[in-house]
PDB file as gemmi writes it, atoms N, CA and C in Angstrom:
CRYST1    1.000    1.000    1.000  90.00  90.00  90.00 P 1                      
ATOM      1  N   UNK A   1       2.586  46.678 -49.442  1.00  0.00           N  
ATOM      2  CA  UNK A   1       3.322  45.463 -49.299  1.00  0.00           C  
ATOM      3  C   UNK A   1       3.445  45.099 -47.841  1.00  0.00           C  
ATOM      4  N   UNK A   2       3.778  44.034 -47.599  1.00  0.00           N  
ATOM      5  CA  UNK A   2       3.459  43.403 -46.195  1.00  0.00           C  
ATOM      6  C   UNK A   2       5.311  43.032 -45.674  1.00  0.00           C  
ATOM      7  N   UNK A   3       5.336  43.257 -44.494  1.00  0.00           N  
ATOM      8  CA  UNK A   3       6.471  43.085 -44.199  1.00  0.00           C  
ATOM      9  C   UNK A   3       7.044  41.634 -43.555  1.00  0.00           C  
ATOM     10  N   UNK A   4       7.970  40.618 -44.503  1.00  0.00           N  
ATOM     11  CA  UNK A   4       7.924  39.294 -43.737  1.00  0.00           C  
ATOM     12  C   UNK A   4       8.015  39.372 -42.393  1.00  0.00           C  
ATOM     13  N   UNK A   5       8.787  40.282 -41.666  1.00  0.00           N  
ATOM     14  CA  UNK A   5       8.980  39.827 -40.471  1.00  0.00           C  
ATOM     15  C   UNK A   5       7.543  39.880 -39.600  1.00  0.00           C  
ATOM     16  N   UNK A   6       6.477  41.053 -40.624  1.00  0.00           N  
ATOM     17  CA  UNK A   6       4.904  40.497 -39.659  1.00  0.00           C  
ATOM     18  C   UNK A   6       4.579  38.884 -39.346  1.00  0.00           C  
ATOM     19  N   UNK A   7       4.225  38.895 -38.205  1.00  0.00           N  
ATOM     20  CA  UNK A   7       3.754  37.481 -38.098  1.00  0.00           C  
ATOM     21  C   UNK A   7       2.539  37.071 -37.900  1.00  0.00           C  
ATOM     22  N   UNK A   8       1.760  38.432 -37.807  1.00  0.00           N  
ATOM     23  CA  UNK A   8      -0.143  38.819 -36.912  1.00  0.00           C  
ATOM     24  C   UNK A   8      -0.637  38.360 -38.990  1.00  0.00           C  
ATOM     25  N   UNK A   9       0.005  38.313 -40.087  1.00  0.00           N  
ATOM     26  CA  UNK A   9      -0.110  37.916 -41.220  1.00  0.00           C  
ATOM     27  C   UNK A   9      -1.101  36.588 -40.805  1.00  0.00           C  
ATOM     28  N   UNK A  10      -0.327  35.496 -40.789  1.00  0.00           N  
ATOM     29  CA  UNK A  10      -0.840  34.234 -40.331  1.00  0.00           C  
ATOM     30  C   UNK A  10      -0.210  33.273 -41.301  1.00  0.00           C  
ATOM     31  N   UNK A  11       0.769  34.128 -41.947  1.00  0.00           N  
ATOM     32  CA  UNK A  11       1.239  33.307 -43.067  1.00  0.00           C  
ATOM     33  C   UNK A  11       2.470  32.282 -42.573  1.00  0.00           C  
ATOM     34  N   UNK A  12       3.391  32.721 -41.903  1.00  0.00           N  
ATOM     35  CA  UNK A  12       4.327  32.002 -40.777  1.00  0.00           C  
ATOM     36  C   UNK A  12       3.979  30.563 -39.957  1.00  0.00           C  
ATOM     37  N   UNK A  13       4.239  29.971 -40.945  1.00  0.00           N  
ATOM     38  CA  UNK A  13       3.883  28.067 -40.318  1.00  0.00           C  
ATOM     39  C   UNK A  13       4.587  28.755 -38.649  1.00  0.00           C  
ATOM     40  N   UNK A  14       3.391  28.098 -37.408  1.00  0.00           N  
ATOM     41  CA  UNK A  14       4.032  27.838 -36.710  1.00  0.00           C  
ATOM     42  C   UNK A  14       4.652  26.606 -35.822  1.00  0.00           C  
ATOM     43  N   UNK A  15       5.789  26.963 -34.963  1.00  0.00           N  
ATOM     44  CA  UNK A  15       6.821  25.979 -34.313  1.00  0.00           C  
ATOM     45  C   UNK A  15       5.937  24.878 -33.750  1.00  0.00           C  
ATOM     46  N   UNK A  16       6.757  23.399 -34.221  1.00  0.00           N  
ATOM     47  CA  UNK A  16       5.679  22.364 -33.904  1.00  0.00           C  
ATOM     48  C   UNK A  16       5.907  21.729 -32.330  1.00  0.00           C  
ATOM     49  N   UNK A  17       5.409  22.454 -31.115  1.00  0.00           N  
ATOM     50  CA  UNK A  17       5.910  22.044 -29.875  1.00  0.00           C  
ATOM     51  C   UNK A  17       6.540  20.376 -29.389  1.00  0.00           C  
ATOM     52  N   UNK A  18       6.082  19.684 -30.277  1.00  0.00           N  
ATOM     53  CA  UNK A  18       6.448  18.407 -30.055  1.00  0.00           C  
ATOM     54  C   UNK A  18       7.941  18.394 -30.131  1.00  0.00           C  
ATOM     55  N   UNK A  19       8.452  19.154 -31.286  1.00  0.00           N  
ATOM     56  CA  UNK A  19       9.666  18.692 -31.397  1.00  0.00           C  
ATOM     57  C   UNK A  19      10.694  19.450 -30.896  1.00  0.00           C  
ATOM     58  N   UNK A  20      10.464  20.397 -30.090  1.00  0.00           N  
ATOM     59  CA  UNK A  20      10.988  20.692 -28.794  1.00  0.00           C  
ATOM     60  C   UNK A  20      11.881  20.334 -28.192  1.00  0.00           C  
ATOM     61  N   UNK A  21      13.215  20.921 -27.535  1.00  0.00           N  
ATOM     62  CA  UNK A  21      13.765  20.160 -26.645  1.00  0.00           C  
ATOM     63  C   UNK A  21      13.331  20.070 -25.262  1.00  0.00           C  
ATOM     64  N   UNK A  22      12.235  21.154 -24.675  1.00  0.00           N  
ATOM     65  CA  UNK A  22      11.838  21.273 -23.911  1.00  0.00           C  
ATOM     66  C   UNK A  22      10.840  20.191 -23.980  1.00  0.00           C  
ATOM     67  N   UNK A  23      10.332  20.039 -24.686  1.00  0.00           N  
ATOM     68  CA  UNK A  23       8.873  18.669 -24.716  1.00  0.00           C  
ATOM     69  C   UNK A  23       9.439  17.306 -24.926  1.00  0.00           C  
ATOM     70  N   UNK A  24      10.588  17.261 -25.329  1.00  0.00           N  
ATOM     71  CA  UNK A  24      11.285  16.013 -25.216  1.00  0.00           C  
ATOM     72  C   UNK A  24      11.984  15.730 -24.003  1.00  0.00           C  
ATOM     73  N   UNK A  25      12.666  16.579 -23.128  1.00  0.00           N  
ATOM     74  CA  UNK A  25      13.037  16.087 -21.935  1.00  0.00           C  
ATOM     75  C   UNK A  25      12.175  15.879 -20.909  1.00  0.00           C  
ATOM     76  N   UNK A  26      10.754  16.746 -20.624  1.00  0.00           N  
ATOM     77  CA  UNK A  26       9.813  16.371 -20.142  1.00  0.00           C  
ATOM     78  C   UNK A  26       9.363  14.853 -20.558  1.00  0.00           C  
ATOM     79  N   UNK A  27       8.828  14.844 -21.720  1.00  0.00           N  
ATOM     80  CA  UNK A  27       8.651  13.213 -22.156  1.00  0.00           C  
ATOM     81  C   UNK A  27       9.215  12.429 -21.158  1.00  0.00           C  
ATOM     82  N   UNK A  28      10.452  12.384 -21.665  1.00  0.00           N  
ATOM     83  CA  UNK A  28      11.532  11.076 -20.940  1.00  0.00           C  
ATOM     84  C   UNK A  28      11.201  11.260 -18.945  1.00  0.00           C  
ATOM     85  N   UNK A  29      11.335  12.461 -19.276  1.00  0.00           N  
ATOM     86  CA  UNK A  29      11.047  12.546 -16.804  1.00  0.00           C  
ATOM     87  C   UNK A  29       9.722  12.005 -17.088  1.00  0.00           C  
ATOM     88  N   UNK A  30       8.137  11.886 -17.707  1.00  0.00           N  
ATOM     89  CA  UNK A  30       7.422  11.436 -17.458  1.00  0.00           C  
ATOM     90  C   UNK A  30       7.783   9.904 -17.475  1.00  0.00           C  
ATOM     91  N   UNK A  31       8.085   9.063 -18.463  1.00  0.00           N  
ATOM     92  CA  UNK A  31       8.805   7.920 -18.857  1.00  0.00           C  
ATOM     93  C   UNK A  31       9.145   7.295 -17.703  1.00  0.00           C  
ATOM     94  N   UNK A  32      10.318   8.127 -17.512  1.00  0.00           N  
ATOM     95  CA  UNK A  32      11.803   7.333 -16.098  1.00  0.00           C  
ATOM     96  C   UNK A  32      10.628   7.624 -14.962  1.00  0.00           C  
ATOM     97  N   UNK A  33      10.041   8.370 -14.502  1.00  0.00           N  
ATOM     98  CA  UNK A  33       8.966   8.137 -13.270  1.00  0.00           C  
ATOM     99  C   UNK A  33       7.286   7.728 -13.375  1.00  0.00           C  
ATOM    100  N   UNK A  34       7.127   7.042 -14.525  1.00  0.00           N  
ATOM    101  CA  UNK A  34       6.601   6.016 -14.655  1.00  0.00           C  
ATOM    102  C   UNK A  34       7.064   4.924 -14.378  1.00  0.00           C  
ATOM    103  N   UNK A  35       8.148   4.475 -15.035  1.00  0.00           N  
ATOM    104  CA  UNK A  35       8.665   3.194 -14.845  1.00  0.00           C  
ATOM    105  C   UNK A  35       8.920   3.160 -13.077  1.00  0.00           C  
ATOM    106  N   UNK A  36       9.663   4.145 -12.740  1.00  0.00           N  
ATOM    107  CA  UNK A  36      10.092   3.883 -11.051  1.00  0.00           C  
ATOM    108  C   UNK A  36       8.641   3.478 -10.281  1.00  0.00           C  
ATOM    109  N   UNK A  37       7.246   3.984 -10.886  1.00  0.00           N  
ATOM    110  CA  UNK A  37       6.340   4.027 -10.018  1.00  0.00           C  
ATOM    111  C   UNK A  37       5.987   2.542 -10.052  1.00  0.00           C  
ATOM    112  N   UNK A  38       5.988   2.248 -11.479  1.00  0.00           N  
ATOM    113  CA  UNK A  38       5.867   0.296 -11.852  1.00  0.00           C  
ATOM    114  C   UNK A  38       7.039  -0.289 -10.748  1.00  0.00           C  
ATOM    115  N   UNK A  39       8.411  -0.297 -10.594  1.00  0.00           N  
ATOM    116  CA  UNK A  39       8.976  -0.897  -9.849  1.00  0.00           C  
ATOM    117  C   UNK A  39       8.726  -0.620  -8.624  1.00  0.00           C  
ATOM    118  N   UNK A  40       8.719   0.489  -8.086  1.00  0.00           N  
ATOM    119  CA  UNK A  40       8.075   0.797  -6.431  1.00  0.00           C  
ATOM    120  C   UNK A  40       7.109  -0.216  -6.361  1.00  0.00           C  
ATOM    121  N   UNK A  41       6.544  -0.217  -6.985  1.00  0.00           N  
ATOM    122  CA  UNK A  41       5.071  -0.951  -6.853  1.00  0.00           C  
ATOM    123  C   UNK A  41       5.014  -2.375  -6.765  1.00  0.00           C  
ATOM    124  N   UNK A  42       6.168  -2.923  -7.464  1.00  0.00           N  
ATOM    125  CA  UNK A  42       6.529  -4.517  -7.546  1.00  0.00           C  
ATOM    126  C   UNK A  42       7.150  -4.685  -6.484  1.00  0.00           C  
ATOM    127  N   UNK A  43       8.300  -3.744  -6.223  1.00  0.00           N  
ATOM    128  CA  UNK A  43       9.011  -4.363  -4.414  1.00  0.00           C  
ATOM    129  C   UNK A  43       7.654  -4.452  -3.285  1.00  0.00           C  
ATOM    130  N   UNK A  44       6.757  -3.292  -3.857  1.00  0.00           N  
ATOM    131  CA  UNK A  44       5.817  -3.182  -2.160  1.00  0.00           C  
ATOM    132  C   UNK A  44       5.673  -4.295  -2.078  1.00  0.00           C  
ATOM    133  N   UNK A  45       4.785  -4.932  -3.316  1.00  0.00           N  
ATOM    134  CA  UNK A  45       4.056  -6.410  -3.705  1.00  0.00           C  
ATOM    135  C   UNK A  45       5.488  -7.536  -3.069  1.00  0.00           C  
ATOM    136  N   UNK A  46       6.425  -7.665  -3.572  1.00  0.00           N  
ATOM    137  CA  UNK A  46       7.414  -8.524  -3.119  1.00  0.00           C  
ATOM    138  C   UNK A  46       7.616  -8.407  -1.562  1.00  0.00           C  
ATOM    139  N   UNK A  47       7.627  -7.233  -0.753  1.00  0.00           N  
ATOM    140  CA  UNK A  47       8.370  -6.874   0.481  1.00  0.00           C  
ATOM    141  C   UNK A  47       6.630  -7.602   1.380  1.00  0.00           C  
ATOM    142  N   UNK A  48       5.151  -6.983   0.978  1.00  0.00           N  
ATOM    143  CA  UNK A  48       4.187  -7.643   1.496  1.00  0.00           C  
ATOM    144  C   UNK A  48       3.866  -9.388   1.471  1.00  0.00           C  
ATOM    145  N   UNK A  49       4.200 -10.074   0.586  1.00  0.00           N  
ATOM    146  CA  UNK A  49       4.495 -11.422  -0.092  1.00  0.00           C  
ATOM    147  C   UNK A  49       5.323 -12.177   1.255  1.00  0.00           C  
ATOM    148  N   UNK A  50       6.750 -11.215   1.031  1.00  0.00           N  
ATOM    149  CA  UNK A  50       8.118 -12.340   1.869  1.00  0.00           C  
ATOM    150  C   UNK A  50       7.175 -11.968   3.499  1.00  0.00           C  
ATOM    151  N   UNK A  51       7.036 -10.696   3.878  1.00  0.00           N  
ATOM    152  CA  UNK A  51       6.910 -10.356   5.172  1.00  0.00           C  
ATOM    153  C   UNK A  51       5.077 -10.803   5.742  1.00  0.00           C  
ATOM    154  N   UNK A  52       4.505 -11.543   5.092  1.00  0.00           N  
ATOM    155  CA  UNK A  52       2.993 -12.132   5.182  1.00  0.00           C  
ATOM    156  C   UNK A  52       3.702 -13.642   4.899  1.00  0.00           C  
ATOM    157  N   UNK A  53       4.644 -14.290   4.580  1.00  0.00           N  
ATOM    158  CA  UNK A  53       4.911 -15.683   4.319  1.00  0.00           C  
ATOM    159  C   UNK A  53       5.006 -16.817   5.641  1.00  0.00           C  
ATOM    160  N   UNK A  54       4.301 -17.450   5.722  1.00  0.00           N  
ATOM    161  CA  UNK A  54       4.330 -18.271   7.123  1.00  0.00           C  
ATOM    162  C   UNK A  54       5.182 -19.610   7.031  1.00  0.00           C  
ATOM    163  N   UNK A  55       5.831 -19.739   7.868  1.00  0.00           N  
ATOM    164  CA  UNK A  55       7.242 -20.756   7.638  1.00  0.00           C  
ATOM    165  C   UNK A  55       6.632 -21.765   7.815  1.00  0.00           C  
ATOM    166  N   UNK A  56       6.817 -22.986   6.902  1.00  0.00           N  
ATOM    167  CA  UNK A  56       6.285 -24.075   6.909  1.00  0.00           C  
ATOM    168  C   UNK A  56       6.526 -25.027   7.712  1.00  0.00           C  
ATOM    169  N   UNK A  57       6.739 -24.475   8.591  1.00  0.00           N  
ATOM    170  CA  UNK A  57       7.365 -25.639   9.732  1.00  0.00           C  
ATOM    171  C   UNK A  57       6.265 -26.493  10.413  1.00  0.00           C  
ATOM    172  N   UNK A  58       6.125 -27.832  11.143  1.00  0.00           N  
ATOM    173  CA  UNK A  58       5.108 -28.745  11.280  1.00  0.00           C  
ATOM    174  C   UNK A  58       4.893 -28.335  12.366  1.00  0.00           C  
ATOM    175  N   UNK A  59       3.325 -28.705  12.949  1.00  0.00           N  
ATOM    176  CA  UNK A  59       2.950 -27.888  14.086  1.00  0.00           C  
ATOM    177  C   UNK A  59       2.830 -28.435  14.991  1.00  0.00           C  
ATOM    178  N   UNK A  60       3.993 -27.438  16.182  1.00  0.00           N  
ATOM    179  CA  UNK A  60       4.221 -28.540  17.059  1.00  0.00           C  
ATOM    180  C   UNK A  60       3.706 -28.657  18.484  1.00  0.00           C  
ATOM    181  N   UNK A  61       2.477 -27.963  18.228  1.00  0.00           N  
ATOM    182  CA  UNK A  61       1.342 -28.846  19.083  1.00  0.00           C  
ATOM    183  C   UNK A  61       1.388 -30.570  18.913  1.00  0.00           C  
ATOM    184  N   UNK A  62       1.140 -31.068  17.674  1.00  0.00           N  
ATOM    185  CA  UNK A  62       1.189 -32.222  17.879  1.00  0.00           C  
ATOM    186  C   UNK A  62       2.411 -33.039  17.551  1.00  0.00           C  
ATOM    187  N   UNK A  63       3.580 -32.964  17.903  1.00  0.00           N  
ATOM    188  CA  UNK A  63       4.588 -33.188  17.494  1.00  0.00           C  
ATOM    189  C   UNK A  63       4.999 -33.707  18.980  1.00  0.00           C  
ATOM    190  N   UNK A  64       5.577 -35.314  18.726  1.00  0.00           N  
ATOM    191  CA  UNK A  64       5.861 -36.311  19.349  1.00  0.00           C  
ATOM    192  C   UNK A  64       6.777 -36.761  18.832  1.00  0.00           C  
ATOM    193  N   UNK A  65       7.726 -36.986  19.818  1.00  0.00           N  
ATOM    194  CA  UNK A  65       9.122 -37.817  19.658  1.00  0.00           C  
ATOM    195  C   UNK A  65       9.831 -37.952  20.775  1.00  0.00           C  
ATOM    196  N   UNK A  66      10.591 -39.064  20.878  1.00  0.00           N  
ATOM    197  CA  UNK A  66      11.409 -39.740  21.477  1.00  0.00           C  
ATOM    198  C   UNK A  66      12.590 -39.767  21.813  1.00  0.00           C  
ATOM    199  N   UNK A  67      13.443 -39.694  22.387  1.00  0.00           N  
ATOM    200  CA  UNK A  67      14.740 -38.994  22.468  1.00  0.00           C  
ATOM    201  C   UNK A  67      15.348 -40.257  23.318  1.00  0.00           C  
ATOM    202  N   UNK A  68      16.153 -41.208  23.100  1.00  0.00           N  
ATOM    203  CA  UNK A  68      16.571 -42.279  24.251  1.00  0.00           C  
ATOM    204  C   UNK A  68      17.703 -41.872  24.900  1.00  0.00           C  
ATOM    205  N   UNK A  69      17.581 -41.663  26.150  1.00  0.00           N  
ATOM    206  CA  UNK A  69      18.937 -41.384  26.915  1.00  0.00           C  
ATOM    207  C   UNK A  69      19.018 -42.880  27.936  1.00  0.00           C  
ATOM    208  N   UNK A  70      20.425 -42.843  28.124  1.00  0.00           N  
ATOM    209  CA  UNK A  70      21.067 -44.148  28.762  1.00  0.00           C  
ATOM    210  C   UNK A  70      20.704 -44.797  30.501  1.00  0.00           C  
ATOM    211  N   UNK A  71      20.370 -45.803  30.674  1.00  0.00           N  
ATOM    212  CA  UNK A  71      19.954 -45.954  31.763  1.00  0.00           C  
ATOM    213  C   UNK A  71      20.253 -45.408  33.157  1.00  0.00           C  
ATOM    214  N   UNK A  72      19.625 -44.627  33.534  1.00  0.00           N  
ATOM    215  CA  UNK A  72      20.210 -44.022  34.825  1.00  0.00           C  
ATOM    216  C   UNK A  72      20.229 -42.648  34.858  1.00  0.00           C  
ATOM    217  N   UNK A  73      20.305 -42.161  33.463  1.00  0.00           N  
ATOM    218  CA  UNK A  73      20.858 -40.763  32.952  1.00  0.00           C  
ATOM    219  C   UNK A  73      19.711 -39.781  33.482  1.00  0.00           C  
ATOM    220  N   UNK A  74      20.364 -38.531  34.335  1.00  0.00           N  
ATOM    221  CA  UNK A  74      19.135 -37.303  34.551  1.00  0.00           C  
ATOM    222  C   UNK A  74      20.047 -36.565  33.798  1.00  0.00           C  
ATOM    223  N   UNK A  75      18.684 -35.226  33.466  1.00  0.00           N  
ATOM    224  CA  UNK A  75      18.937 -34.001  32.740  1.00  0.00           C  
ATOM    225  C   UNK A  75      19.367 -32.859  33.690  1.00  0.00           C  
ATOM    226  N   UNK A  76      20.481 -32.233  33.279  1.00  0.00           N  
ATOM    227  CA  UNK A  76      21.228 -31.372  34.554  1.00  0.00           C  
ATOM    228  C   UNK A  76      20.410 -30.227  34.254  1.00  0.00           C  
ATOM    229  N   UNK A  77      20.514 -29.916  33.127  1.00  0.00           N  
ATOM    230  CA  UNK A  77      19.889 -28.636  32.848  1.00  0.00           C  
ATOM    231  C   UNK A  77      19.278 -28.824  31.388  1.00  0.00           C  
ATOM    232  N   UNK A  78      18.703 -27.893  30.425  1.00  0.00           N  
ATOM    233  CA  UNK A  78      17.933 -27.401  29.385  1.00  0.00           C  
ATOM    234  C   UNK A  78      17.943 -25.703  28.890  1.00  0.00           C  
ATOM    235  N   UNK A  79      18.431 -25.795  27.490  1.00  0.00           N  
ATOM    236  CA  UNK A  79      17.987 -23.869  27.098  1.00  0.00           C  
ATOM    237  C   UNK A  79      17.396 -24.618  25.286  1.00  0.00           C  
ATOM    238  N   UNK A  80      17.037 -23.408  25.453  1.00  0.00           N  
ATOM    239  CA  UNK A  80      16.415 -23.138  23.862  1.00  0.00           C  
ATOM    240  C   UNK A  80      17.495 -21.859  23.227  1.00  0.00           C  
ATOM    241  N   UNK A  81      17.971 -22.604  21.858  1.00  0.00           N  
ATOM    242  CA  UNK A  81      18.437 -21.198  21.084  1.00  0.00           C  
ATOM    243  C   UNK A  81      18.622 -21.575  19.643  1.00  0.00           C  
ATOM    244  N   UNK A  82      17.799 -20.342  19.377  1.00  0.00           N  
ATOM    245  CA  UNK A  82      17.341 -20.231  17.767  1.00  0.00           C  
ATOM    246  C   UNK A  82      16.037 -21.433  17.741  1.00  0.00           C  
ATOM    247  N   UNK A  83      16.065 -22.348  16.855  1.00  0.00           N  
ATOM    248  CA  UNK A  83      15.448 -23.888  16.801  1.00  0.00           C  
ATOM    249  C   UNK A  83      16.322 -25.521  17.219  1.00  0.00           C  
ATOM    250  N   UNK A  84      17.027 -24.630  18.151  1.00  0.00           N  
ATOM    251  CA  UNK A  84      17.327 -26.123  18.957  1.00  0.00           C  
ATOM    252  C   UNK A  84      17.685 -26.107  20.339  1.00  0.00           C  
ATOM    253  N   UNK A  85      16.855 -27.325  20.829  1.00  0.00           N  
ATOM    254  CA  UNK A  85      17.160 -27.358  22.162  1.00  0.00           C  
ATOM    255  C   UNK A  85      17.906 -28.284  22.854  1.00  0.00           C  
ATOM    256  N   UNK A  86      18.580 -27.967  23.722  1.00  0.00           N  
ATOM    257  CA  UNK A  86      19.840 -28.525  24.264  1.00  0.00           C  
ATOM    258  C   UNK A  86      19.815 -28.528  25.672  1.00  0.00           C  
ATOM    259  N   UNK A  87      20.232 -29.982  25.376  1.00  0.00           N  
ATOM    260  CA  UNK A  87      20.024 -31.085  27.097  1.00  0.00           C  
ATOM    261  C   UNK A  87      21.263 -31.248  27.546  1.00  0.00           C  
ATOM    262  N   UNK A  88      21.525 -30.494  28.840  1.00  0.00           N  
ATOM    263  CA  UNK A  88      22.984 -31.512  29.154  1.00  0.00           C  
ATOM    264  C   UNK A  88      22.825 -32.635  30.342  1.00  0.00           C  
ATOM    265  N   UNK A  89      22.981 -33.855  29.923  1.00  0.00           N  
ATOM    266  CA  UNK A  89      22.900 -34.882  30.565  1.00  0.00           C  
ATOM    267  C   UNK A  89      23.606 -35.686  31.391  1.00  0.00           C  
ATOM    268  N   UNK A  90      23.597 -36.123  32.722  1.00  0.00           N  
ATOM    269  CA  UNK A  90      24.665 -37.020  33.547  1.00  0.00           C  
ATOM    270  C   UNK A  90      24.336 -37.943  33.932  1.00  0.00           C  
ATOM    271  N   UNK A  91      25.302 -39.076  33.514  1.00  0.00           N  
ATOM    272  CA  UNK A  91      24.695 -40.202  33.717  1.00  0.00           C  
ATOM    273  C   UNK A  91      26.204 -40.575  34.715  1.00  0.00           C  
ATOM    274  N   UNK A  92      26.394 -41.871  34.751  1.00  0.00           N  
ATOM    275  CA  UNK A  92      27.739 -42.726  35.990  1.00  0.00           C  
ATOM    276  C   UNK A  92      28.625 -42.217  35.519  1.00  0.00           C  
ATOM    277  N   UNK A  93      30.016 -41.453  35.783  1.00  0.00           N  
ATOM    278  CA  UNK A  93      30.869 -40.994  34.774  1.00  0.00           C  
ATOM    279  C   UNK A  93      30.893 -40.560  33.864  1.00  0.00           C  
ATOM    280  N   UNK A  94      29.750 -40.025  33.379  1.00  0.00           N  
ATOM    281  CA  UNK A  94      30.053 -39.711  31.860  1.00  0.00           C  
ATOM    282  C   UNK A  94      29.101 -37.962  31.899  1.00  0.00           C  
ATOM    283  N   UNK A  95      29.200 -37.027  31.347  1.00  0.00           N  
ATOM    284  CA  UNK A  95      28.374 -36.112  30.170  1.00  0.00           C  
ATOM    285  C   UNK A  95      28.070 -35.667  29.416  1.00  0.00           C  
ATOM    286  N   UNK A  96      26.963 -35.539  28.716  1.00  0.00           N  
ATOM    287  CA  UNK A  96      26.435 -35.847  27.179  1.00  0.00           C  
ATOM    288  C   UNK A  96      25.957 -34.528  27.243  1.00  0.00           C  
ATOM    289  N   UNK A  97      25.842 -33.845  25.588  1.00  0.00           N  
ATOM    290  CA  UNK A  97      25.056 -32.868  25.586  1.00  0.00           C  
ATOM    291  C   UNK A  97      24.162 -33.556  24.170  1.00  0.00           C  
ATOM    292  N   UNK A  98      22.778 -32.981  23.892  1.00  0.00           N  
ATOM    293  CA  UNK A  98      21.583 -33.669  22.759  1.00  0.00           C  
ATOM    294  C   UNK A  98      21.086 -32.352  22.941  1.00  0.00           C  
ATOM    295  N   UNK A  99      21.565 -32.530  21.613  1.00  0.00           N  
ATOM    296  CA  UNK A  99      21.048 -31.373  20.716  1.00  0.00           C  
ATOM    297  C   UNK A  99      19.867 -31.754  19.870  1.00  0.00           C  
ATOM    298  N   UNK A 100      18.701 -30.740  20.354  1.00  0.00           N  
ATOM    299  CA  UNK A 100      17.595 -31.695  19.326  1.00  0.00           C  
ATOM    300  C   UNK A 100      16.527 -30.408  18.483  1.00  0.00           C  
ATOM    301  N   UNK A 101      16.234 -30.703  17.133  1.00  0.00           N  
ATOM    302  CA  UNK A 101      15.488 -29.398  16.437  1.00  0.00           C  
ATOM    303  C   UNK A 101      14.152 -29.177  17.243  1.00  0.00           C  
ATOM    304  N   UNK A 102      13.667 -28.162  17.096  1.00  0.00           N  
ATOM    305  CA  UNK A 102      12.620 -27.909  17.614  1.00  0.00           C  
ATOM    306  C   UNK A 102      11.336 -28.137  16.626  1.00  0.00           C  
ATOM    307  N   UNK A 103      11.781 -27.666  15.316  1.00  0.00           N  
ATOM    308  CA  UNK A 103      10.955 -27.798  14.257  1.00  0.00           C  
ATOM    309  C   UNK A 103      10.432 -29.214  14.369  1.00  0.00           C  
ATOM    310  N   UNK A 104      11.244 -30.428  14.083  1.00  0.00           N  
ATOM    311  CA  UNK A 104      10.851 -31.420  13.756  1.00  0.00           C  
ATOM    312  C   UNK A 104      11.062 -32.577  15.058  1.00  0.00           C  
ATOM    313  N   UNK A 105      11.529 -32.502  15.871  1.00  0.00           N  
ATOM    314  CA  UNK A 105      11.515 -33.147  16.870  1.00  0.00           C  
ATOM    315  C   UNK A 105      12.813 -34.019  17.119  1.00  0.00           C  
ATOM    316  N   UNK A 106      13.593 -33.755  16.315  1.00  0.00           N  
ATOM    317  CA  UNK A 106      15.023 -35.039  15.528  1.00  0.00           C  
ATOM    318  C   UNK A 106      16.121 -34.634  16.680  1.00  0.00           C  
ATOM    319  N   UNK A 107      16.697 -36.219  16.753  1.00  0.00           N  
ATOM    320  CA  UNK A 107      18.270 -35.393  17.661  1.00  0.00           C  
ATOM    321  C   UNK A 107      18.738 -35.293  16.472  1.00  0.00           C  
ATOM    322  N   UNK A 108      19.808 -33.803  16.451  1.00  0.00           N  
ATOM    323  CA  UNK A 108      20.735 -33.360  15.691  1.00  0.00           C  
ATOM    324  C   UNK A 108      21.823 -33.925  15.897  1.00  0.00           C  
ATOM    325  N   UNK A 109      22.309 -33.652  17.178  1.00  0.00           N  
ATOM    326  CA  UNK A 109      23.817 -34.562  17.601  1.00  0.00           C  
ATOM    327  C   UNK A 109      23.801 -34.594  19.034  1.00  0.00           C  
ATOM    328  N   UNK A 110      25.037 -35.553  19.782  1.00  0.00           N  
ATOM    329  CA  UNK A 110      25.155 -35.975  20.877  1.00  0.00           C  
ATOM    330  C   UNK A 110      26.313 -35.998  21.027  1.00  0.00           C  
ATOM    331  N   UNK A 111      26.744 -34.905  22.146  1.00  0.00           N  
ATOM    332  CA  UNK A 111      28.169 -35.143  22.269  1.00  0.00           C  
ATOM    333  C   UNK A 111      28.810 -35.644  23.615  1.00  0.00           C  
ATOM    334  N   UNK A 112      29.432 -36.069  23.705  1.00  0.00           N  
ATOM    335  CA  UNK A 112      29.639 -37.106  25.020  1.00  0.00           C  
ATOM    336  C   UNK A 112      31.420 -37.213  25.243  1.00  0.00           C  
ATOM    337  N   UNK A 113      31.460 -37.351  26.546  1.00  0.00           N  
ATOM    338  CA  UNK A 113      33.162 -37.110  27.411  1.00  0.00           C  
ATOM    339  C   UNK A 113      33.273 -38.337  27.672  1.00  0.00           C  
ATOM    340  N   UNK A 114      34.406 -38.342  27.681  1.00  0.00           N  
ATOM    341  CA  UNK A 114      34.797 -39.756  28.283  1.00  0.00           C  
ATOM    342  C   UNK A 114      34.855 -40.248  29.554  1.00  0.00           C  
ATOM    343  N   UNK A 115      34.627 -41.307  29.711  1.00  0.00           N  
ATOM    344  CA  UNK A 115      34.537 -41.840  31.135  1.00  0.00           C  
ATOM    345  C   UNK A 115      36.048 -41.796  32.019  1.00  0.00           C  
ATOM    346  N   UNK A 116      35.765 -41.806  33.676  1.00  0.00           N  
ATOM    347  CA  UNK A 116      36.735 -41.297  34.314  1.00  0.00           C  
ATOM    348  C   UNK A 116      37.026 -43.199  35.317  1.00  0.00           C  
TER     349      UNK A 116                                                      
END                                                                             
């Protein structure tokens, strides 16, 4: 007679590794770092996209415009900061500052003191 607990028999269905808890938590870590490798992969694509994007601003090589200041009026000084540049102006009694974009050539604003 044969003893059940032999197992070299061959009669003993064996354990179906799939259903494992060990083969199931592996599963899922393959899973969750798949997916992270799909999202890594979409920011690179997004972060190369924004940081290759060229600002549509008009080119101002040929960019002409006009700015009217008041008869008589010189420019005391001039700076650039950020995209606008700024004139401070003196004319008979009075000083103005013109503020103007760089992008597009536009006065933004004009601010002006009162006469003495």
């Amino acid at each position: 007679m044969s003893d059940p607990s032999d197992l070299s028999s061959g009669t003993a269905a064996p354990e179906d590794v799939k259903n494992t808890a060990s083969y199931r938590g592996l599963k899922a870590v393959v899973i969750l770092l798949g997916a992270l490798i799909i999202i890594a992969f979409g920011l690179l694509v997004v972060g190369a996209l924004t940081r290759f994007h060229v600002k549509s601003a008009p080119n101002a090589t040929g960019l002409e415009n006009t700015i009217s200041l008041p008869e008589g009026a010189q420019i005391v000084s001039s700076e650039v900061q950020s995209d606008r540049l700024i004139l401070r102006v003196k004319t008979q009694g009075r000083d103005s500052i013109y503020i103007v974009d760089t992008g597009t050539g536009h006065l933004v604003g004009r601010i002006q003191t009162q006469g003495r």
